[in-house]
FIKEGU-164781 format. One record per residue (C-alpha): residue number from 0; residue in one letter; x negated, y negated, z. Coordinates in nm, 2 decimals. Each point is the difference from the previous one (the first is absolute). Last residue first. Layout:
  nr rest     c1     c2     c3
 NUM    A      X      Y      Z
...
//
This chain:
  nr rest     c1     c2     c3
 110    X   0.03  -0.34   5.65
 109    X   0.12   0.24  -0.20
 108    X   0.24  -0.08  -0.28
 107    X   0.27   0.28  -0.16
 106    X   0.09  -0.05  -0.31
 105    X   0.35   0.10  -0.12
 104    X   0.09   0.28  -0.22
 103    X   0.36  -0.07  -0.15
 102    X   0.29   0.12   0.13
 101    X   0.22   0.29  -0.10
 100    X  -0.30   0.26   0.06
  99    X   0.07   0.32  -0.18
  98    X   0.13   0.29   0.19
  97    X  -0.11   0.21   0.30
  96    X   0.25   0.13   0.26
  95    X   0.20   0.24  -0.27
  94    X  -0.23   0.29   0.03
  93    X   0.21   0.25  -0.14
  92    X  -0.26   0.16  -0.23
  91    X   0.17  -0.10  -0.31
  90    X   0.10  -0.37   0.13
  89    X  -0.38  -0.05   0.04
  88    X  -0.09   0.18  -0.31
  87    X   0.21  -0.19  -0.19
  86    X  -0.14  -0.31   0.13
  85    X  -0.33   0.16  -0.06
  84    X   0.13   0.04  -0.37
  83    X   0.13  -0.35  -0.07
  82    X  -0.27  -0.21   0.10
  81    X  -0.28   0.23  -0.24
  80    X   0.25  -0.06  -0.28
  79    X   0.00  -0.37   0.09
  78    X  -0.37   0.01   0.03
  77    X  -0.04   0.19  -0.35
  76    X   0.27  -0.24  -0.16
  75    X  -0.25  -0.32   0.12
  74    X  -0.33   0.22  -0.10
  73    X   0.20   0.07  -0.33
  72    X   0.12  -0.40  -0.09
  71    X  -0.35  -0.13   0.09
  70    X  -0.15   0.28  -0.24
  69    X   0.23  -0.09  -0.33
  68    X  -0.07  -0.41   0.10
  67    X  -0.37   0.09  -0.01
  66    X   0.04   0.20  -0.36
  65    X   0.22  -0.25  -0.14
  64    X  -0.27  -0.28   0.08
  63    X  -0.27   0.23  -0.15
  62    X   0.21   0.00  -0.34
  61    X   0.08  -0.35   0.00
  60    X  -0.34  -0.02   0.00
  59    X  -0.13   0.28  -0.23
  58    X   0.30  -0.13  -0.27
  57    X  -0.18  -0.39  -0.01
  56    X  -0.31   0.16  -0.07
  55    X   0.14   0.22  -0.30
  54    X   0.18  -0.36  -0.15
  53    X  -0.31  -0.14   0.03
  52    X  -0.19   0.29  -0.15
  51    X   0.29  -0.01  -0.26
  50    X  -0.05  -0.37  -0.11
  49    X  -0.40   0.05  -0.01
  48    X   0.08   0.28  -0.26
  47    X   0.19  -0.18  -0.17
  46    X  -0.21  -0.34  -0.03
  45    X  -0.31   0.28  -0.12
  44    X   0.20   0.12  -0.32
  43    X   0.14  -0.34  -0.07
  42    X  -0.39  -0.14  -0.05
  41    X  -0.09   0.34  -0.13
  40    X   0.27  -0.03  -0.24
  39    X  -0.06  -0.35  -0.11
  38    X  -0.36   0.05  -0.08
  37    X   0.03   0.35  -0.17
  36    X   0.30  -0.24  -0.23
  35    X  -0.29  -0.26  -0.06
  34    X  -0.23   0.23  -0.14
  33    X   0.26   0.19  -0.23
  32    X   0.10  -0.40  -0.10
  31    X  -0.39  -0.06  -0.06
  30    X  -0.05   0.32  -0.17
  29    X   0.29  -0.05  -0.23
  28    X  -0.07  -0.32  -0.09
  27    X  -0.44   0.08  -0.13
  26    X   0.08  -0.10  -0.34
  25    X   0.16  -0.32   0.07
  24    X  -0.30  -0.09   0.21
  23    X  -0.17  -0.03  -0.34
  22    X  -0.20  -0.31   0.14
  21    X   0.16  -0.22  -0.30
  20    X   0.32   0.10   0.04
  19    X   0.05  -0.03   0.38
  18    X  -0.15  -0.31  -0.02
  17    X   0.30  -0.13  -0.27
  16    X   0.27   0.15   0.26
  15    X   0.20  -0.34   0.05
  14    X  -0.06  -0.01   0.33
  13    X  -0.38  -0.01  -0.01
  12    X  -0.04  -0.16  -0.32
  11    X   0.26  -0.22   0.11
  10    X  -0.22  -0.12   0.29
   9    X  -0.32  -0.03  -0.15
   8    X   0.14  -0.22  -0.26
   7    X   0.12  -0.24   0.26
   6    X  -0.34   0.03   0.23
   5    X  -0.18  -0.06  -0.31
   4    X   0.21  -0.29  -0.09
   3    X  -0.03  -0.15   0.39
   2    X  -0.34   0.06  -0.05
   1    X  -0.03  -0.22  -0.30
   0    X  -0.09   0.10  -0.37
//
């Protein structure tokens, strides 16, 4: 008998279940598919769990961002609210000389 004969019968021994058979694999199925499944579920367990640390991750940072735009938005209310009382004050006390500047600040140079 040739190689390429042995190779041939090794081959649909294989596929065609005869080795499984003749080991007594056939006996031992159910342990192999139970062994299989505990595979396949750790493997989709731990791809899950990755997915929702990602997706955790990717919540903290939009979350931080909300949180900086939230305090930009209340110092620039908390001047405008600040703005708004001292000029009520002003007109309150009957000071009406001072009022906010219409022009913008200019630099002045020194030589």
């Amino acid at each position: 008998m040739g190689f390429g004969q042995r190779m041939k019968d090794w081959f649909t021994g294989l596929f065609g279940g005869e080795y499984i058979t003749k080991k007594g694999v056939d006996r031992q199925l159910l342990f192999i598919f139970f062994c299989f499944m505990l595979v396949s579920l750790y493997l989709v367990w731990g791809l899950w769990v990755e997915d929702r640390m990602a997706a955790i991750n990717r919540n903290e940072k939009i979350i931080e961002e909300l949180k900086i735009e939230y305090h930009e938005k209340d110092l620039k209310l908390t001047g405008l609210d600040q703005r708004t009382r001292i000029e009520k004050m002003l007109v309150g006390s009957g000071n009406t000389s001072l009022h906010a500047p219409m022009d913008p600040p200019k630099r002045i140079v020194i030589e």
